[in-house]
Each structure stands twice: as structure tokens, then as C-alpha cells.
N, C-alpha and C positions, 0 to 999 in steps of 0.2 A: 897274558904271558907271552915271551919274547920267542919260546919256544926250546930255550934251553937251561932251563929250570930242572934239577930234580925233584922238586918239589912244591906242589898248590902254593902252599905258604911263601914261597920263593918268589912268588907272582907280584909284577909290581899293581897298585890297587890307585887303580883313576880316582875312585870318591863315589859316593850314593850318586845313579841315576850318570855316570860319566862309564861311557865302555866305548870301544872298538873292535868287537868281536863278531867274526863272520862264521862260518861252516869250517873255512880253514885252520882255525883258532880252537876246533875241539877239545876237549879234554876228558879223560877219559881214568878212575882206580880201578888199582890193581888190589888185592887183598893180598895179603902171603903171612905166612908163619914166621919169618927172617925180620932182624932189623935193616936198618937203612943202610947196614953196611956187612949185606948179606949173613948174619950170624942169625943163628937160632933164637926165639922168643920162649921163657916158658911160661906157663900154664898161669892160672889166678892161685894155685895149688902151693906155688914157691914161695917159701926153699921148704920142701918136703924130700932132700935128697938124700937120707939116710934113715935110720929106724929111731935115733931119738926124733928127730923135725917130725917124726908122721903124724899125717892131718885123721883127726876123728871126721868120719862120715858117717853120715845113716843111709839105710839103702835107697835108694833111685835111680835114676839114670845122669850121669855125667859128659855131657856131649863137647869138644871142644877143646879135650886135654892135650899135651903134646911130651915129647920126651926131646929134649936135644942129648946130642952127644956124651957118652958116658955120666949121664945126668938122671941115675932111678930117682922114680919117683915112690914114697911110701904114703900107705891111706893105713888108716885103722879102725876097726871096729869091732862091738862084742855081739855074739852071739850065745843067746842061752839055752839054758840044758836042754838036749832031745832036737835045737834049731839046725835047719839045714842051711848053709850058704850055698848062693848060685852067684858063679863072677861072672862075666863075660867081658870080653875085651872085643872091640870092632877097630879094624884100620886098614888099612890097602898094605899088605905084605910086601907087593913090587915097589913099595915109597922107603921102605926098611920094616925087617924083622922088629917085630916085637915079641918079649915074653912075660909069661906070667909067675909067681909066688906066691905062696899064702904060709905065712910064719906066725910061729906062736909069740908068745910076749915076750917073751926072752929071744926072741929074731931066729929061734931054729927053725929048720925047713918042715913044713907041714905036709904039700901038697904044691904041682904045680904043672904048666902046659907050657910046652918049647915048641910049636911047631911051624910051621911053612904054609900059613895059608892067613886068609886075612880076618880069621877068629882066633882066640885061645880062650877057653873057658875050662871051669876049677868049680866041683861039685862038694861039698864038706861038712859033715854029720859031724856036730858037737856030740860027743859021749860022754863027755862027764857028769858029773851033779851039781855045779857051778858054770856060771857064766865063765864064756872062753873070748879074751883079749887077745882076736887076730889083727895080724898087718900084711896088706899086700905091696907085695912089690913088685913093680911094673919097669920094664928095662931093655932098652934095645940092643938086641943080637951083636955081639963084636962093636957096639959103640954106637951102631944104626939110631939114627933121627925120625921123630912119624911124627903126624896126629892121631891120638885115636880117643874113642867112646867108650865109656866104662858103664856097665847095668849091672848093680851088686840086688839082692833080696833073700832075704833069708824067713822061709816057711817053717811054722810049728811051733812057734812063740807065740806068748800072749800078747 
């Protein structure tokens, strides 16, 4: 590289076994969340950005997720009769607020955690006597950008 490339790819390519590269000529990635022309990337999740797009999940843990700008993101899943949900959301609050949701099938509000720190977690007893088709909705504060980690499980089910 000539050294004013943005980009590896940019690099002109001598051929197998032809270089001219010293210490000087280092190079060095950077990873980030942004595209090439600093905008936000999302998730493997897109477009989950409303309550019809919501992606079915089963519980585990989801590491890796991100939210850009006015861009909720919806997951869904059923919980059966007598099942407890446990959400948890992880992300670095000082990067931007995140919050949480937990809606019924019909998108009304269930349950949910709005706070200032770098968790928001959502605890929720099905009561019924049929499976209950929840969707959560994950969404950053006034418009707020993150990355964060999702760990859903739901106990008392067969």
C-alpha cells in the first residue's frame, strides 16, 4: 500500500512471492459497527423493524445485536401455560440508552424496563391456559445507537 488507501482492497497487489514491505508499511483493522461511510450497520436480525417483520427466536443467548437510529428491533416467541420469561438485555448505557418491551400478539404493552444503566431486564408469568405469543421490542432512548446482548429463557415448561 502507498499509504493512502482507505481501504486493504485499495492496495495495489505486486503478484505471488513479489513485495516490498518494511515495518514502515504496517497495517493494521479496525472493526466498528458503522459502514464505510460512517452509518450504522444492522444486526443478521434485519429488517425486524416493526411488529409484523418480528423474527421467531427460541431462548439462548444472542451476542452481537445492535440497534441504529430510530430502528427497533422485534424478536418473538411463545411461552407456555404456567412458563416464566427472563429477558435480559446487556450494552454499555454511556454508548446510548437502550430499552426494553415485552408485547402481547396483538403489539400491546405487557411489561417493560426503561432505565439508565447498562442492563434492562423483564421478568413474565404466563397465566393463562394456552400458549402466549410474545414479542419484544428492543429500542434506543430518543433515537440512541448501541450494540448490545440479548439472553431470553423461559422456566416451567416442558
Amino acid at each position: 500500500c502507498a499509504g493512502d488507501e482507505d481501504r486493504l482492497v485499495d492496495c495495489r497487489y505486486l503478484g505471488a512471492d513479489e513485495e516490498n514491505c518494511g515495518h514502515i508499511e504496517d497495517v493494521g483493522v479496525v472493526c466498528s459497527l458503522e459502514d464505510g461511510n460512517g452509518g450504522c450497520v444492522d444486526d443478521i436480525f434485519e429488517e425486524n423493524d416493526d411488529l409484523r417483520a418480528s423474527v421467531p427466536i427460541d431462548p439462548a443467548a444472542y451476542e452481537g445485536l445492535k440497534i441504529c437510529a430510530d430502528d427497533d428491533d422485534f424478536y418473538q416467541m411463545t411461552v407456555c401455560p404456567a412458563g416464566t420469561l427472563n429477558l435480559q438485555l446487556n450494552f454499555s448505557d454511556a454508548a446510548g440508552d437502550l430499552d426494553l418491551e415485552l408485547l402481547n400478539e396483538a403489539g400491546n404493552f405487557v411489561s417493560g424496563s426503561a432505565g439508565v444503566t447498562d442492563v434492562e431486564e423483564i421478568q413474565w408469568v404466563n397465566n393463562l391456559d394456552v400458549d402466549a405469543v410474545m414479542n419484544i421490542r428492543v429500542y434506543g432512548f430518543f433515537g440512541a445507537e448501541n450494540a448490545y446482548d440479548m439472553r431470553l429463557g423461559i422456566v416451567g415448561c416442558p
